[in-house]
N, C-alpha and C positions, 0 to 999 in steps of 0.2 A: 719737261726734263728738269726742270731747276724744283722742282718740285720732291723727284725723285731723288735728287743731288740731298734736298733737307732731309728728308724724312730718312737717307742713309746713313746722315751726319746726326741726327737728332737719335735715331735709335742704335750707335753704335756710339756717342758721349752717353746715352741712359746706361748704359752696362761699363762705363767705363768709369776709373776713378787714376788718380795721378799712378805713375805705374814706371818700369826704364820700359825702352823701347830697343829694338836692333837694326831698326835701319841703318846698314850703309854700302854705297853706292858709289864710288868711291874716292881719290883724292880732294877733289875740287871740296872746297869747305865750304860747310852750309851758309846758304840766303838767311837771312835770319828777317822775320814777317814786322814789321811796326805794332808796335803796343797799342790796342784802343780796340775801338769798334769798329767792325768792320762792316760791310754789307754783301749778300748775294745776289744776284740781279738776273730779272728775267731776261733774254735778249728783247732790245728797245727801252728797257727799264733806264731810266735816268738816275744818277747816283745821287743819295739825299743830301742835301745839304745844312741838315739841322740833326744834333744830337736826339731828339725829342721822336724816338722810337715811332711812339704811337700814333704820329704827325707823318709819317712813312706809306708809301704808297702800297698797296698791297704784292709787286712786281720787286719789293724788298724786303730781304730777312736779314734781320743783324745777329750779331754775334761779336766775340770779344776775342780776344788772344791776350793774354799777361803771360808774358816770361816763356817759360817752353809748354803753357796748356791755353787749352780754350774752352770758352764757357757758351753755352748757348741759350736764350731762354723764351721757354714758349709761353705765352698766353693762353689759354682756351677761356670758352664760356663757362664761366659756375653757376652755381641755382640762382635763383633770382637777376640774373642780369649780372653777377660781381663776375669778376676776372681773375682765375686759378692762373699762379707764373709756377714752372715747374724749370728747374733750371741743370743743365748735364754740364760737367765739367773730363775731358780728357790729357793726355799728352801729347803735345805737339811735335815732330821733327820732321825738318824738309831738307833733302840731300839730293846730291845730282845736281844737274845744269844745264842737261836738254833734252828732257824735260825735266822741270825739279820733280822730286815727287815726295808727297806727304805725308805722314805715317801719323795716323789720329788715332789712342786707344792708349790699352797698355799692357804687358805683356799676359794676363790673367782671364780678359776677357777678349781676345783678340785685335784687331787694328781694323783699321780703313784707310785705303789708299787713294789718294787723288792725284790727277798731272797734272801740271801746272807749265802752261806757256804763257809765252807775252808779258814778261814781267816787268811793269814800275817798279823803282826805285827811288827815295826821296837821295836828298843831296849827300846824306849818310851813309844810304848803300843800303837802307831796309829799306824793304820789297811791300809797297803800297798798291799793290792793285794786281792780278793776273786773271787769264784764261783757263781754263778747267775742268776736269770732268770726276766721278768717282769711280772707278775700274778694279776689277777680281781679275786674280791669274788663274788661266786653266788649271783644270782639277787635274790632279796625279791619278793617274790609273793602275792597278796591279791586276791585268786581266779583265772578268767582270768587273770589280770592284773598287770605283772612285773613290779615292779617299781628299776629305773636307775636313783638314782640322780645323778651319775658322771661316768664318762668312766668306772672306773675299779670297782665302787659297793662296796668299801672297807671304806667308808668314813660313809658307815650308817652300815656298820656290826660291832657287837663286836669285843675285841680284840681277844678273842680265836677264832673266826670265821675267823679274817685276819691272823689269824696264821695257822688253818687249810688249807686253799687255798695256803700259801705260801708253805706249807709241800706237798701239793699234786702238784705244779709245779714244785719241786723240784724231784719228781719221777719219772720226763719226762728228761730222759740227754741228750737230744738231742734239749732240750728248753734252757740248759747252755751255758751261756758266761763265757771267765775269764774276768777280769777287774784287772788292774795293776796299780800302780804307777810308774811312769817313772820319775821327777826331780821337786824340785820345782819352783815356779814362777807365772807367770799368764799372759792370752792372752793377 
């Protein structure tokens, strides 16, 4: 699953670039995430304890957050043995408060939404660690035909509709990731 969790996150920062966003859900004011690296974690994955990416266990994918976007960067093999880093950068906003939920993209190429339970918080009150999954709101239907303005269907539902969907991924625990802060900085 955490696998899936990347590759939604990794090919919806490839289409995105800094952007506003509309999430909102409502009073309660946004958690706001700690600056740095952060990691994704298989369940049983142990959280790294060293900046030095490449020194990381293969049950972790790091990733960055500066300010309200996030960077992610991947590695693959290149010819000869060298290492291609190709790196996706999005907008960030996380609203709501049970469950947060996180609106990744930006308005031109769509979003990606994730739910977030089980929130750390350092002594500050930014949000070092949670629970989470990446979840699409059911499609609108007019008859036959479904309509999909964006991947995940949440960009035309209400917000009690994008919060409904987030609560029902959230019953699947085998669709959860952790996610962690590990130090701050940037790639």
């Amino acid at each position: 699953m955490r696998r899936l969790f990347i590759v939604i996150l990794t090919l919806t920062l490839s289409a995105c670039a800094a952007g506003g966003t509309r999430l909102a859900l409502g009073p309660t004011p946004p958690p706001r995430p700690a600056e740095g690296l952060w990691a994704i974690l298989d369940p049983g994955c142990h959280k790294p304890d060293r900046i030095d990416v490449a020194a990381w266990p293969t049950c972790a994918s790091p990733f960055w957050i500066s300010g309200d976007s996030a960077v992610v960067v991947r590695t693959r093999p290149g010819p000869r043995g060298t290492a291609l880093d190709h790196s996706y950068r999005a907008a960030v906003l996380l609203a709501g408060d049970d469950p947060v939920i996180a609106e990744v993209g930006n308005g031109s190429d769509g979003h990606l939404y994730l739910a977030l339970i089980k929130l750390a918080r350092d002594d500050e009150g930014h949000v070092i660690g949670a629970t989470g999954a990446a979840f699409a709101c059911p499609g609108q239907t007019s008859g036959p035909i479904s309509l999909a303005l964006n991947a995940s269907g949440c960009e035309a539902a209400s917000p009690e509709g994008v919060r409904k969907a987030a609560e029902a991924t959230l019953r699947e625990p085998i669709a959860l990731s952790r996610v962690a802060w590990i130090a701050p900085g940037a790639p």
